[in-house]
N, C-alpha and C positions, 0 to 999 in steps of 0.2 A: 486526796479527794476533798473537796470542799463543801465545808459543813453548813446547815442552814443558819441562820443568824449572823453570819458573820460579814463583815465588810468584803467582798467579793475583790473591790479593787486592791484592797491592804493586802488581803491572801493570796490574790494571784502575784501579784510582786514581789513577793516575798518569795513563792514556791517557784517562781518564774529563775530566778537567781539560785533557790536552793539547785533547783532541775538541771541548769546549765553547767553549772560546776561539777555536777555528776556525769555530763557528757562530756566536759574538757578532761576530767577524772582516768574518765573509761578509753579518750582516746591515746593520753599518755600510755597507759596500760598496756596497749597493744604491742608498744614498742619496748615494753619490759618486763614482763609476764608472759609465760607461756602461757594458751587461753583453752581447756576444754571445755567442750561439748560435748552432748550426749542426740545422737539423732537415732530417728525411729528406723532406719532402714540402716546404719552403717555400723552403730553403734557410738563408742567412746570416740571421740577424734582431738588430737593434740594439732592445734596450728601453735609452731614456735614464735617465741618473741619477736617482732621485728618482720616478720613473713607475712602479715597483715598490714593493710593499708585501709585507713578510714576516708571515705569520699563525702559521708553524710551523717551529722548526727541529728537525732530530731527528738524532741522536748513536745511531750501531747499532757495536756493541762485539763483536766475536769473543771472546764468553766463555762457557763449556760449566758452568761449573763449580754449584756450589751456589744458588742466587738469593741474594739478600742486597740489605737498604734501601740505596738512594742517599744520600750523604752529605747533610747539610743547606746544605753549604757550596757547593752546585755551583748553577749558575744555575737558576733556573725560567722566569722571565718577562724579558723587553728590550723598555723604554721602555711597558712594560702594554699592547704590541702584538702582540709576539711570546710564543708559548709554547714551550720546547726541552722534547725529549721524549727519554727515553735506553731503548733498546733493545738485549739482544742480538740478532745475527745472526740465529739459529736463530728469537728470537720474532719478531720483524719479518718473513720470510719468510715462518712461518705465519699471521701477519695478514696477509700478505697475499693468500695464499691464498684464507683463509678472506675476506676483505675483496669481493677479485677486481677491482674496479672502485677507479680514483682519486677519482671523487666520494664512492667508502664510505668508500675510507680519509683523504678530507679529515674528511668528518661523522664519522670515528669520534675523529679530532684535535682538533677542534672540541668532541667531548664530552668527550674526553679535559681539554682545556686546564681544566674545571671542577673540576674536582678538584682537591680540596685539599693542600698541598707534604705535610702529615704523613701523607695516605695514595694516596702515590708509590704506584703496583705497583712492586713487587722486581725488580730486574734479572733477568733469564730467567726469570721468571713471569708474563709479560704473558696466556699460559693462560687463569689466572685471570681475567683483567681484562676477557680480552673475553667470557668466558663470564658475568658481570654484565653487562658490556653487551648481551650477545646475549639474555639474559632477563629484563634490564629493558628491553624494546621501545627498544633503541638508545639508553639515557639514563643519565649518570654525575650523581649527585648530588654538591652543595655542599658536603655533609655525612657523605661516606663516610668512613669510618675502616679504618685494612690491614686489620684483620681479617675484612671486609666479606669479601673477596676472598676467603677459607679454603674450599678443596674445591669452589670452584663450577664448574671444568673437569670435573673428574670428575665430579660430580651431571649437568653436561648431557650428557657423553658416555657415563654408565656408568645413573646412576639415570635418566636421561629420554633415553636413547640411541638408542630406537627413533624417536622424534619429529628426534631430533636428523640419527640416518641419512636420516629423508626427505627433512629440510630440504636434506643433502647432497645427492642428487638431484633433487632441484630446483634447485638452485641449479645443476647440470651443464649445464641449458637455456642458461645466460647462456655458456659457454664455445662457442656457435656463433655467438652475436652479435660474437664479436672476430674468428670467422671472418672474419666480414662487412664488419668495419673493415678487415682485413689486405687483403680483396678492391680495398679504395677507395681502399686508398692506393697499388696498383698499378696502379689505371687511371683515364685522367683523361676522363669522360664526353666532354668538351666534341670531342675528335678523333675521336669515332665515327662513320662515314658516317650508320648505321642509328638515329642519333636525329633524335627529331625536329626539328624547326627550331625552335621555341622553346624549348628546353633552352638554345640560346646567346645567346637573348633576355634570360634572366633570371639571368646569369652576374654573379657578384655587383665592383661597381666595386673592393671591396678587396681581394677572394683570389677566385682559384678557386673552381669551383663544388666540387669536390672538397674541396678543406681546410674551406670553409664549413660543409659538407653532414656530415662527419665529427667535425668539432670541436664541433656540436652533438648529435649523436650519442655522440661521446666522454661526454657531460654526462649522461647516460640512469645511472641507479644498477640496482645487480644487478638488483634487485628486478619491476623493470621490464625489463627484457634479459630473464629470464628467461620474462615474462608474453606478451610480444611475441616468442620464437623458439616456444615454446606455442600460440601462433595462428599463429606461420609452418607450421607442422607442419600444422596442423590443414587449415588452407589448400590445401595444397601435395596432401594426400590427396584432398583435395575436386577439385582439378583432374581429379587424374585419369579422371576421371567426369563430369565437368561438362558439360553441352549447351553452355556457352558455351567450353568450352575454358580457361578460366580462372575461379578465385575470389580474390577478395581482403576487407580488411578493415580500418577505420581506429582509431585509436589514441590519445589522450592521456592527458598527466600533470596534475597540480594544474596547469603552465604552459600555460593555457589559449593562449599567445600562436604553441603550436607543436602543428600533429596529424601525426602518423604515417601514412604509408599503405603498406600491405604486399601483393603479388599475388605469384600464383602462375598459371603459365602452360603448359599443353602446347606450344605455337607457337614461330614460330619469334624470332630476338632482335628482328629490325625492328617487327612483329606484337606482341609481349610489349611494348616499348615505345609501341608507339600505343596499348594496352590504360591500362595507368598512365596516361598524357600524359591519357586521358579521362577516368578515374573520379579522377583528382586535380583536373581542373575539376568535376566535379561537385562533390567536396567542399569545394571550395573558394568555390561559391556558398554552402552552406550552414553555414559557420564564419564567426567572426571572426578567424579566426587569422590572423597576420601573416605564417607561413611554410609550408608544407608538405611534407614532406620524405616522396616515394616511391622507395620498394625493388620490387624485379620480382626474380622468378627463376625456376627451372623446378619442372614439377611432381614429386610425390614418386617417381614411374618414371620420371624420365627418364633417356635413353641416352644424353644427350648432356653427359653430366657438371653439378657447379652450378657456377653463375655469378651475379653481382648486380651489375644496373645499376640506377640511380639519377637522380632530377629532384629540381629545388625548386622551388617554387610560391612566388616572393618579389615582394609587392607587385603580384601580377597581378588586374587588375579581372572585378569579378563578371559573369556573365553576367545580365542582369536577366531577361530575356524569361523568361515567365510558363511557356511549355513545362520551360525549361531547367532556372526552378527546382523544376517538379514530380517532371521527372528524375529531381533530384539529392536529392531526398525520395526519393523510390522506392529508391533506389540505396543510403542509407542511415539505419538509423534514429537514436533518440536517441543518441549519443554520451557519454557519462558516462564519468571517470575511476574504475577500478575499483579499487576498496578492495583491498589485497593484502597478504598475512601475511611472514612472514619463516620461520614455522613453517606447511606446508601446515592449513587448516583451522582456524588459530589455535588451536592447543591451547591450553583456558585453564591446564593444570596450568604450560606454560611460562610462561605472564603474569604468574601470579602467585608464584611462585619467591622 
């Protein structure tokens, strides 16, 4: 942390070199130290030496002051595997914000790593950097040069501000999906009386159905959280109303190998779960998908506060019989991955920026 009085540029130069050497440090390490960890839902976990692979290391510097180019002297690249990324505090926080999800801010490293060492974004300017990336549909060319970067924060937040505010609230929809995480990681389906009996059928040999169920949900980008709490809503009003007491609605991404399935229920928890347990066999006739991952929860008036429980549909065989799969047509139609903007509506003034 940098202390008051002190020469800003002297100390960050100096911490800038100590920091990097700590990431060339940590990424040797990997490949010769076994590395525990201790997580909240798994416990102790050993990754062996060598089993890890570093794609990013990033160096975030408590520094307020002026932005100012990164020396040429400081590392970029380790063994053309690794790419180190240098950040102040202050930017790093607002990426990640603005990021919100670990798979944006992998793919936004990932775009990041393409850029060329001579046009570094400026230390406490990353601003800048990501407002190119936010208006060139998520993409840092080969060929960018600093100057690229000059006023493009302010052009999205000031000149295209009103498009840019939408985006803001939309993007607000994905901050209920981490509800939903925080829900999963406090309760572990598999001890419920009121599920049903094949929930502990298809309990997976390596993790919990919990950690499994969440860790691939973890993997979901904003983009999609925010498309899928939008149809939770939508849902959820519709129960209200519903002659069957529930609606729901399924779900996927480009990974055709995983569908979504989302309900909403007036009833009660036992009831809300035999509702999912159904309409995820049906869906399940009618995919190829390998997994299926449902969510249940209550409808949009209920008085009994929310709650989300959860199944997976892993490796379970189809129902063939000729009823079951008209069913399961009936129940739902073509499923197609829905094209989705990052700017509601796709402005094209944003596209083309």
């Amino acid at each position: 942390e940098e202390k008051a009085g002190r020469d800003s540029k002297r100390w960050e130069r100096k911490n800038l070199n100590k920091a990097s050497n700590q990431v060339l440090g940590s990424i040797k390490r990997l490949q010769k130290s076994d590395i525990l960890v201790s997580s909240p839902s798994r416990g102790e976990i050993i990754f062996k030496k060598e089993s890890l692979q570093c794609h990013h290391g990033i160096v975030i510097l408590d520094y307020k002051d002026d932005p100012f180019i990164i020396d040429n002297s400081l590392p970029r690249r380790y063994a053309n595997i690794s790419t180190i990324h240098y950040f102040s505090h202050e930017d790093f926080v607002t990426l990640c914000q603005q990021l919100m999800t670990l798979p944006d801010l992998i793919e936004y490293l990932n775009e990041r790593a393409k850029i060329p060492v001579r046009a570094t974004p400026k230390l406490n300017n990353e601003n800048d950097a990501y407002a190119y990336y936010c208006t060139h549909k998520g993409k840092f060319s080969s060929t960018l040069k600093l100057d690229d970067y000059n006023g493009q924060w302010e052009r999205l937040t000031v000149e295209h501000g009103a498009y840019f505010n939408e985006k803001i609230q939309e993007d607000n929809f994905a901050k209920f999906f981490t509800r939903i995480l925080k829900e999963m990681q406090l309760i572990d389906p598999l001890s419920i009386n009121d599920h049903p009996e094949f929930v502990i059928s298809v309990k997976s040999k390596e993790d919990k159905l919990r950690v499994k169920t969440t860790r691939i949900l973890n993997r979901l980008r904003r983009l999609h959280r925010r498309e899928i709490i939008k149809g939770m809503f939508d849902k959820m009003e519709l129960a209200d109303k519903s002659p069957l007491g529930f609606n729901y609605f399924a779900y996927r991404t480009e990974d055709v190998s995983i569908f979504y399935l989302f309900l909403a229920s007036r009833h009660i928890r036992k009831e809300r779960m035999e509702e999912l347990t159904e309409v995820a066999y049906r869906l399940n006739n009618i995919t190829d998908a390998e997994c299926i991952i449902g969510i249940a929860t209550e409808n949009y008036n209920t008085k009994s506060g929310r709650s989300f429980d959860f199944i997976m549909l892993d490796g379970i065989e189809k129902d063939e019989r000729k009823e079951s799969i008209l069913l399961s047509k009936e129940s739902f139609g073509n499923i197609n991955p829905t094209r989705i903007y990052d700017f509601p509506k796709d402005k094209p003034v944003i596209d083309e920026i």
